[in-house]
N, CA, C and O atoms as a Tinker XYZ file with bonds, in Angstrom:
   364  protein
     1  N     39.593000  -23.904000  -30.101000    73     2
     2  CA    40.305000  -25.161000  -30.129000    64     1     3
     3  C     39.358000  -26.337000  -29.916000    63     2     4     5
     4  O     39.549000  -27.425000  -30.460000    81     3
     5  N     38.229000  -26.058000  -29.026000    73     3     6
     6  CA    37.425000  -27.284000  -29.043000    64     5     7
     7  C     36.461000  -27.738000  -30.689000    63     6     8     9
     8  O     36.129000  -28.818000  -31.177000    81     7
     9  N     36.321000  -26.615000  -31.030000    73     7    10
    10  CA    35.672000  -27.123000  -32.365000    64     9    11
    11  C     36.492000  -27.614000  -33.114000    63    10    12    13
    12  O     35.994000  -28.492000  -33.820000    81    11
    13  N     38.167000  -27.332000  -33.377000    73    11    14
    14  CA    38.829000  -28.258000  -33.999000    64    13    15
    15  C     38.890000  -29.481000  -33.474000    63    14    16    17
    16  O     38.858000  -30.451000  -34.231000    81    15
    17  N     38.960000  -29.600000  -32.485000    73    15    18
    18  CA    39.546000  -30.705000  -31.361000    64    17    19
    19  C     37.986000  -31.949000  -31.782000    63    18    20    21
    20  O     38.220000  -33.156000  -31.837000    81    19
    21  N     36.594000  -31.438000  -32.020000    73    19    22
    22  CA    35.442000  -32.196000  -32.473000    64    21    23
    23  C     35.434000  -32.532000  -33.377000    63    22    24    25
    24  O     34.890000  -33.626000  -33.528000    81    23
    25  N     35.986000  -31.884000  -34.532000    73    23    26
    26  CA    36.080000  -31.787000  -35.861000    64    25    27
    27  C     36.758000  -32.954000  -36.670000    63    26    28    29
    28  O     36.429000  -33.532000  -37.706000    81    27
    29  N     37.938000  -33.101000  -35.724000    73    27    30
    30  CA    39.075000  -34.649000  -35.511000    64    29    31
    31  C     38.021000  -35.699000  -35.616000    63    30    32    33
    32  O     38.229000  -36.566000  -36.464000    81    31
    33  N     36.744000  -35.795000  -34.792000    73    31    34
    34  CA    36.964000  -37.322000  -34.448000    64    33    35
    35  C     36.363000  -37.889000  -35.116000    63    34    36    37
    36  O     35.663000  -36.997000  -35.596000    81    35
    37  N     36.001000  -38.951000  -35.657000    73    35    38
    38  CA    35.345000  -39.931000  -36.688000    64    37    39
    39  C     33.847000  -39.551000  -36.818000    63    38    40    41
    40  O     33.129000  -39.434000  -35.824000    81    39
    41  N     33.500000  -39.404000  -37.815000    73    39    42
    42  CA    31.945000  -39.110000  -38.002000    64    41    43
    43  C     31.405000  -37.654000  -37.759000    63    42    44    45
    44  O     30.186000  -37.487000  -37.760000    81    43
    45  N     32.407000  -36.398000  -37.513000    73    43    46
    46  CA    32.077000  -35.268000  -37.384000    64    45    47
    47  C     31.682000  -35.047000  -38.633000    63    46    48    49
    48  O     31.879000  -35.677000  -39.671000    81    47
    49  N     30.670000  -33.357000  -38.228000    73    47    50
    50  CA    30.007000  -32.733000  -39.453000    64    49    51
    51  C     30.894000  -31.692000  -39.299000    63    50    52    53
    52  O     30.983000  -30.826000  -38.428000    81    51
    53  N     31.694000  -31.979000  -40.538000    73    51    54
    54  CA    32.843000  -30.450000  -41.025000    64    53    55
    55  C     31.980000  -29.144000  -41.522000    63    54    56    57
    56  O     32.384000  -27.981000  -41.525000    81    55
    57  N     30.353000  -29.745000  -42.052000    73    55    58
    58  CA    29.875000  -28.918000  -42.241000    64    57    59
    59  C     29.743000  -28.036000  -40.917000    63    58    60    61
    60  O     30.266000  -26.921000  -40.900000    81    59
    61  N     29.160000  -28.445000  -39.985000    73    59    62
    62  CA    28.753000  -27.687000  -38.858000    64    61    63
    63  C     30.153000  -27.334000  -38.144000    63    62    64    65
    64  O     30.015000  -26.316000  -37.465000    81    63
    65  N     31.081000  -27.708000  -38.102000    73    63    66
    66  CA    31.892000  -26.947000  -37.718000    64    65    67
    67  C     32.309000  -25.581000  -38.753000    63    66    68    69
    68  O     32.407000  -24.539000  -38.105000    81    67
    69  N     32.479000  -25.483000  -39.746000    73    67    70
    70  CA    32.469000  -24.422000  -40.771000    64    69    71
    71  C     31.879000  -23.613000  -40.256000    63    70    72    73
    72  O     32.436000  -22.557000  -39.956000    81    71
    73  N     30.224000  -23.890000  -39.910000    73    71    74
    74  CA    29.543000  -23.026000  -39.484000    64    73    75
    75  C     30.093000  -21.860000  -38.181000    63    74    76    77
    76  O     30.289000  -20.658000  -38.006000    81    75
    77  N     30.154000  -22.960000  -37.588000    73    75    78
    78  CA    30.582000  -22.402000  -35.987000    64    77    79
    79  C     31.907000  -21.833000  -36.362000    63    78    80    81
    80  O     31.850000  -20.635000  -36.085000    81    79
    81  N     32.773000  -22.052000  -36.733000    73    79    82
    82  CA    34.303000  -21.386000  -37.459000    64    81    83
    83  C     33.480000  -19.822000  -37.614000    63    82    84    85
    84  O     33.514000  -18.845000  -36.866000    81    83
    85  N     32.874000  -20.009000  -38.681000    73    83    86
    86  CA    32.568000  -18.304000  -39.557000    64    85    87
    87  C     31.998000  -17.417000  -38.050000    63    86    88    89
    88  O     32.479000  -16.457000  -37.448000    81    87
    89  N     30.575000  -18.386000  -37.778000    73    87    90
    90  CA    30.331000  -17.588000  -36.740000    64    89    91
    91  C     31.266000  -16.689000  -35.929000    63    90    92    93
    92  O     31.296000  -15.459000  -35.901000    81    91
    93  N     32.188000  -17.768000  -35.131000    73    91    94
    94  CA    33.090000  -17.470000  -33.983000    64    93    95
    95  C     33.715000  -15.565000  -34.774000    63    94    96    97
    96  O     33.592000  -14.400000  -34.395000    81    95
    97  N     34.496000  -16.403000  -36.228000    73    95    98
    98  CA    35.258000  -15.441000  -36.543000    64    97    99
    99  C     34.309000  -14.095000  -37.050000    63    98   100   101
   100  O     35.056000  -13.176000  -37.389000    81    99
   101  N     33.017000  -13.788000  -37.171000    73    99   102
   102  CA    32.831000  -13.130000  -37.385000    64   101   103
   103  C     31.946000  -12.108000  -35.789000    63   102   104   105
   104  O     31.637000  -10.921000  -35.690000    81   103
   105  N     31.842000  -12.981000  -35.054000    73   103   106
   106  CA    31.633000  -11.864000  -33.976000    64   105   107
   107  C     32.646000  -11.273000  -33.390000    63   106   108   109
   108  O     32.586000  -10.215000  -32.764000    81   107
   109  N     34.092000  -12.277000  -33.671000    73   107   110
   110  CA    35.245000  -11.551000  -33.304000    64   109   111
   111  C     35.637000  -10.192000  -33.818000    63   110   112   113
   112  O     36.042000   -9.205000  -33.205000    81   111
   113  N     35.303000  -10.489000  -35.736000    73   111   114
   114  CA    35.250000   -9.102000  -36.331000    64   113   115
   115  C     34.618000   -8.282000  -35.757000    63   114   116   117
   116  O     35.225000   -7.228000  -35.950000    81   115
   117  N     33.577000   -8.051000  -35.029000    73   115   118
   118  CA    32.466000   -7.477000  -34.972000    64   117   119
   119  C     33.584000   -6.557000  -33.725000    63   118   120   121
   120  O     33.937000   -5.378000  -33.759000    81   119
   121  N     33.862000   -7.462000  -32.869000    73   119   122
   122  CA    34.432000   -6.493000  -31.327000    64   121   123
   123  C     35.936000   -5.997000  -31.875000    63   122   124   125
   124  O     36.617000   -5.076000  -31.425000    81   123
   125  N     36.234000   -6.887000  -32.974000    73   123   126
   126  CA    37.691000   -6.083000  -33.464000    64   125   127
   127  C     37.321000   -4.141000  -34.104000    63   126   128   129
   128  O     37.855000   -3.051000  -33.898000    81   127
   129  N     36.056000   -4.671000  -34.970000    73   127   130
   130  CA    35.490000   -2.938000  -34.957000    64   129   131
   131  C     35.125000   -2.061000  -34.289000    63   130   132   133
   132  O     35.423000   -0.870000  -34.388000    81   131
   133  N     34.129000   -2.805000  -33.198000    73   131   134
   134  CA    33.447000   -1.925000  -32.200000    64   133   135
   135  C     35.317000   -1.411000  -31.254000    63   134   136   137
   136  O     35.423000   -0.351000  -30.637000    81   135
   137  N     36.282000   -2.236000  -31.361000    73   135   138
   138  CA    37.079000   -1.522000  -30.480000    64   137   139
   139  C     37.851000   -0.757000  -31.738000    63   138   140   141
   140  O     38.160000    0.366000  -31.338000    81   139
   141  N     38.221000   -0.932000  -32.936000    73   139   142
   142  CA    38.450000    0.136000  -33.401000    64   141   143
   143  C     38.111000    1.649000  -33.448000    63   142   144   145
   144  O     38.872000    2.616000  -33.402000    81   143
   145  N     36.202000    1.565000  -33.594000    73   143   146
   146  CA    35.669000    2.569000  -33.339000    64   145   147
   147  C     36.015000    3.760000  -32.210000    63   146   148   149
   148  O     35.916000    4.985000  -32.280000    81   147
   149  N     36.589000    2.621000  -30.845000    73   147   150
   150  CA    36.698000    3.502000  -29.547000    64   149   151
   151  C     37.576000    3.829000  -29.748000    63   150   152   153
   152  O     37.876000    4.830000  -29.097000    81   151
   153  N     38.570000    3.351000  -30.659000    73   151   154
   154  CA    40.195000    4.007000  -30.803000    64   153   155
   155  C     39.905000    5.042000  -31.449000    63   154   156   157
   156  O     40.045000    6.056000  -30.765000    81   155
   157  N     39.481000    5.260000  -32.708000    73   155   158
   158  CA    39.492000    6.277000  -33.696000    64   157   159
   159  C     38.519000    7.622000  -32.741000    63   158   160   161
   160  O     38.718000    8.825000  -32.909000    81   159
   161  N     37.391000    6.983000  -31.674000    73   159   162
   162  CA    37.023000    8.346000  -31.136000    64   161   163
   163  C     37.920000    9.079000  -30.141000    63   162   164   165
   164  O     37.951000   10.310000  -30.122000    81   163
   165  N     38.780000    8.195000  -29.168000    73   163   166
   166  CA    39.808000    8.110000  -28.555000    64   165   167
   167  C     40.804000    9.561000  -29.330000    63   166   168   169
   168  O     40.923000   10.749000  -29.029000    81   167
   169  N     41.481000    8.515000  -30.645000    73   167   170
   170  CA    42.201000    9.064000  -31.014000    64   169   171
   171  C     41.948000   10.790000  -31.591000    63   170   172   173
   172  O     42.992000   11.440000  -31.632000    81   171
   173  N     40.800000   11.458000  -31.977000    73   171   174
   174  CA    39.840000   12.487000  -32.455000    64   173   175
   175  C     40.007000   13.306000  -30.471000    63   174   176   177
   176  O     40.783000   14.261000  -30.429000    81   175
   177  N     39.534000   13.034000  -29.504000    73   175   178
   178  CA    39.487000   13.365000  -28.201000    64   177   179
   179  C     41.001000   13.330000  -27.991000    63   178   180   181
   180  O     41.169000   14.212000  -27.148000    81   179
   181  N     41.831000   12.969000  -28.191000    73   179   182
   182  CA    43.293000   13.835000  -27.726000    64   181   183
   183  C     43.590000   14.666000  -28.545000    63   182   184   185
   184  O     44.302000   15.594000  -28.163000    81   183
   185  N     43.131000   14.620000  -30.002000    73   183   186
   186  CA    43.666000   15.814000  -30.849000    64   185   187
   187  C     43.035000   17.060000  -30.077000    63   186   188   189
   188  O     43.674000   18.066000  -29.768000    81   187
   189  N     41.771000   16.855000  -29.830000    73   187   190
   190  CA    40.946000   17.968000  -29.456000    64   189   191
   191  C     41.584000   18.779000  -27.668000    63   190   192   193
   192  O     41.556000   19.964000  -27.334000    81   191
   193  N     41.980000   17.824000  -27.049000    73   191   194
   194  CA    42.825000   18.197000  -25.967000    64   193   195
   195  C     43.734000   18.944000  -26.355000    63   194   196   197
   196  O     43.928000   20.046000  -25.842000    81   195
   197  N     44.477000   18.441000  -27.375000    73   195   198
   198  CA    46.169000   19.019000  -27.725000    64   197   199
   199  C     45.014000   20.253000  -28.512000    63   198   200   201
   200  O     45.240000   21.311000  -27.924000    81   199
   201  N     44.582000   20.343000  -28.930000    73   199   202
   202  CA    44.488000   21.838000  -29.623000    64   201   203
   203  C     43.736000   22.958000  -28.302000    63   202   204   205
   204  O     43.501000   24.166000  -28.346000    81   203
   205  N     43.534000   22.033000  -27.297000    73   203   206
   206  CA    42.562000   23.036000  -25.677000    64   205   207
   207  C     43.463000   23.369000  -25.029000    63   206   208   209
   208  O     43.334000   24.351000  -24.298000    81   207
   209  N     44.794000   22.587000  -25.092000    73   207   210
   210  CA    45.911000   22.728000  -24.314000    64   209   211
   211  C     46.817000   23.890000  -25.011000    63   210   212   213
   212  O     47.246000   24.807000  -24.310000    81   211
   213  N     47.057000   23.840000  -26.208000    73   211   214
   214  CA    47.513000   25.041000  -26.913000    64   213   215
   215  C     47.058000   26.482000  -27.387000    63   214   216   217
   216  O     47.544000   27.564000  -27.718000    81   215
   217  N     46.103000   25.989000  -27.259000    73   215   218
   218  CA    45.113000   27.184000  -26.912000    64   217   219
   219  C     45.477000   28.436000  -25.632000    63   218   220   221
   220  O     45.824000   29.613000  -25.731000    81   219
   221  N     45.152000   27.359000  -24.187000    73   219   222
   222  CA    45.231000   27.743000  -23.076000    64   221   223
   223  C     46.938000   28.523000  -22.860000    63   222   224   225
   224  O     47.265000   29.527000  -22.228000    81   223
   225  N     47.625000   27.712000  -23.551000    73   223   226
   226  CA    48.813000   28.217000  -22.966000    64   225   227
   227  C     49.359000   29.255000  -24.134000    63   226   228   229
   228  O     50.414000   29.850000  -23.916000    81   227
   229  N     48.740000   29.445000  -25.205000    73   227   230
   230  CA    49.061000   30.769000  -26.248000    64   229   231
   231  C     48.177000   31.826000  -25.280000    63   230   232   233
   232  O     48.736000   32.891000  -25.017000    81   231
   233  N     46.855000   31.600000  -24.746000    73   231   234
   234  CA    46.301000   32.754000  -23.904000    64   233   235
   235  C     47.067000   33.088000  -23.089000    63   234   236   237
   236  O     47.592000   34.199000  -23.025000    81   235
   237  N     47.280000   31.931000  -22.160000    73   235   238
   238  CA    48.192000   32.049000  -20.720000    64   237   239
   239  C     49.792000   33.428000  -21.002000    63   238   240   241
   240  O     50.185000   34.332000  -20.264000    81   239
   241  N     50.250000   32.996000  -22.267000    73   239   242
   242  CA    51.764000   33.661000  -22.724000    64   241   243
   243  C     51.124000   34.831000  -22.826000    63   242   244   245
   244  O     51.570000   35.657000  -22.030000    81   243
   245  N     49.858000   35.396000  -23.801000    73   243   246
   246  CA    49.548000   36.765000  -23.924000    64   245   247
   247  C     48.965000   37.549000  -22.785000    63   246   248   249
   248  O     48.733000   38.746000  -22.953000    81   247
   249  N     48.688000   36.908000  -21.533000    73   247   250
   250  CA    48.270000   37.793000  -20.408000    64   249   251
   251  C     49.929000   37.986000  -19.797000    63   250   252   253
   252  O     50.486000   39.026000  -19.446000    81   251
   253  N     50.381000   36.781000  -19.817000    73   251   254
   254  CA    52.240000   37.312000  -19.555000    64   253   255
   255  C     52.574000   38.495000  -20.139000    63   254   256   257
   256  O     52.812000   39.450000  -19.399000    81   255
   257  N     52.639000   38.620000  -21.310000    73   255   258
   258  CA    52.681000   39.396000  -22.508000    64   257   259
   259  C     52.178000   40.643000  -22.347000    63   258   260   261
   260  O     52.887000   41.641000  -22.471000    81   259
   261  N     50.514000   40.706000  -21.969000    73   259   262
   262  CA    49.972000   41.991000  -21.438000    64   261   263
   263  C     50.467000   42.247000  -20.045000    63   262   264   265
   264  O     51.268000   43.175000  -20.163000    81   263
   265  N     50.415000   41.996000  -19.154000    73   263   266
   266  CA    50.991000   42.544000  -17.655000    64   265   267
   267  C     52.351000   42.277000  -17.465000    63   266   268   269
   268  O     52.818000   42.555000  -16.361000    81   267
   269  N     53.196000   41.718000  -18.453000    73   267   270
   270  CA    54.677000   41.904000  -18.175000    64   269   271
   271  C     55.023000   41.549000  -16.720000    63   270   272   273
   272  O     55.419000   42.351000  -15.875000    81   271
   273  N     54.755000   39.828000  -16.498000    73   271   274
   274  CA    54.709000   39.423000  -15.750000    64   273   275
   275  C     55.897000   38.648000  -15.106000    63   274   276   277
   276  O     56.014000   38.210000  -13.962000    81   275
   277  N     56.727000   38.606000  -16.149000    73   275   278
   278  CA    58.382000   38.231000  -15.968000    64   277   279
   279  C     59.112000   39.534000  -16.272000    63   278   280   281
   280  O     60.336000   39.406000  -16.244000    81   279
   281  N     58.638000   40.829000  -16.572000    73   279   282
   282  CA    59.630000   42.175000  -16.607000    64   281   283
   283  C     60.581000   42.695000  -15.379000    63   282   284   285
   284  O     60.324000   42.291000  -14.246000    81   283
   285  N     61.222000   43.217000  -15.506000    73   283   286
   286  CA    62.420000   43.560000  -14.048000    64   285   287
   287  C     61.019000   44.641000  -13.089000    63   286   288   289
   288  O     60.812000   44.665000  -11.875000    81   287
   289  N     60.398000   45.294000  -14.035000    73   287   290
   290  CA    59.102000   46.387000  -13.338000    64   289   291
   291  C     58.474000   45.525000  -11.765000    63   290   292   293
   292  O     58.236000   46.303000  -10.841000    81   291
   293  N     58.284000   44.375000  -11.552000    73   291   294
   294  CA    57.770000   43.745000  -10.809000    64   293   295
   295  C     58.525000   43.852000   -9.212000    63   294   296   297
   296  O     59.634000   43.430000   -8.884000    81   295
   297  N     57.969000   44.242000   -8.760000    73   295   298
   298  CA    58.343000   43.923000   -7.300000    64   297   299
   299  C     59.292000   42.750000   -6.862000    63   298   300   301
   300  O     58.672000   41.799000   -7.337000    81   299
   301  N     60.048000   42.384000   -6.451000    73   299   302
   302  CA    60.588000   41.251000   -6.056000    64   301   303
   303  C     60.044000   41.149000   -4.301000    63   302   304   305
   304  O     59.193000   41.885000   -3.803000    81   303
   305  N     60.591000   40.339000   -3.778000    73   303   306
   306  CA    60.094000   39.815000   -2.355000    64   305   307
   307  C     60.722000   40.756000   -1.889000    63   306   308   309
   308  O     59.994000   41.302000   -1.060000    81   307
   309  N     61.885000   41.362000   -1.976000    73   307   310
   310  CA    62.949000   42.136000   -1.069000    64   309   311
   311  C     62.507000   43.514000   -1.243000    63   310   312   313
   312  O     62.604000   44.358000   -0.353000    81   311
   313  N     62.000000   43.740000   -2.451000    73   311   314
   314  CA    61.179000   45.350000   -2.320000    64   313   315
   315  C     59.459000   45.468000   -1.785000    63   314   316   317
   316  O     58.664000   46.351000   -1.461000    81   315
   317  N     59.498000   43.919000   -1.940000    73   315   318
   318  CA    57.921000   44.038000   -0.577000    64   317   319
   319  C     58.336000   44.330000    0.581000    63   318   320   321
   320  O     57.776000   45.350000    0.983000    81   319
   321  N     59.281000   43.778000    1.526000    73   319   322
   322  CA    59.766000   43.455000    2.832000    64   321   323
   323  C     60.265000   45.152000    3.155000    63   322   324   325
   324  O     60.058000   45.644000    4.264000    81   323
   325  N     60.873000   45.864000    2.141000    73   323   326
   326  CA    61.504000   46.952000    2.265000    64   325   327
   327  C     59.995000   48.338000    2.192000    63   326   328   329
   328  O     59.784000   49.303000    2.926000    81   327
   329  N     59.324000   47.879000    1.124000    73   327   330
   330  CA    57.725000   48.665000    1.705000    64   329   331
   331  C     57.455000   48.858000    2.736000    63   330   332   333
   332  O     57.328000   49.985000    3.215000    81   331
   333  N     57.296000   47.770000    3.350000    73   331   334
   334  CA    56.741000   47.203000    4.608000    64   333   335
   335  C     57.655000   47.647000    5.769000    63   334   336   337
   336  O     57.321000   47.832000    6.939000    81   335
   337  N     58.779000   47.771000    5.254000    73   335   338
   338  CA    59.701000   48.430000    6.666000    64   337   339
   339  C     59.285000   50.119000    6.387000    63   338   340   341
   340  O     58.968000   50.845000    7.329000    81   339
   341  N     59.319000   50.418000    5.518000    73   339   342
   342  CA    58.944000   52.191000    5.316000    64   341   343
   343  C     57.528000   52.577000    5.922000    63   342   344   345
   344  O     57.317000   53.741000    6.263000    81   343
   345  N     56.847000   51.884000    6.014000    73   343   346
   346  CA    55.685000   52.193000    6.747000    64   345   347
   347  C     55.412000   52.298000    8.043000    63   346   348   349
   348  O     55.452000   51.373000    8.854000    81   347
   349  N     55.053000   53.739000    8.317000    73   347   350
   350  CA    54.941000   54.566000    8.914000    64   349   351
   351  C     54.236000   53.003000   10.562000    63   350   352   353
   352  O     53.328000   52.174000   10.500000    81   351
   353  N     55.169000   53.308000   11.636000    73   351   354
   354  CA    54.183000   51.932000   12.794000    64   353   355
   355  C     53.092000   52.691000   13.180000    63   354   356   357
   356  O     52.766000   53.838000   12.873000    81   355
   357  N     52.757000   52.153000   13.654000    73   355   358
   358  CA    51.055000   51.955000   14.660000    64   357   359
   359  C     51.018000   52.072000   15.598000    63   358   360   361
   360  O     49.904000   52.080000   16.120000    81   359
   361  N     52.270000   52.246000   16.467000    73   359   362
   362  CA    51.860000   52.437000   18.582000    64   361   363
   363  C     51.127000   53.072000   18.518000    63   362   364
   364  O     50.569000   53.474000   19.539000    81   363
């Protein structure tokens, strides 16, 4: 706004403001890319999460899967406690 605001007053160089215009707007381009760039690597680094995360939890299901880790076969708390009473005491 100040280079317009100079640009107004009697006897300015429109040339040199032009100048300073392009300038301004082109270092702006410059950080409008450099932050695109961080988006697009950004955006590449969550895909790569979402495919570490699906990964982990297709492994995670097949060790479920191998040790039948939600099957009725499993002990519950009440057939630990009931072990534990069958065993032979210690006086």
């Amino acid at each position: 706004m100040m280079l317009l605001h100079e640009v107004d007053k009697p006897g300015s160089n429109v040339d040199e403001y032009v100048d300073n215009l392009d300038a301004i707007l082109a270092h702006k381009m410059e950080i409008i890319s450099m932050l695109r760039n961080r988006l697009a690597h950004f955006k590449e680094n969550l895909k790569i999460e979402e495919l570490l995360s699906k990964k982990f939890y297709e492994a995670r299901a097949e060790l479920v899967d191998v040790f039948d880790l939600t099957g009725d076969d499993i002990l519950s708390k009440n057939d630990d406690i009931q072990l534990l009473d069958n065993l032979p005491s210690q006086n």
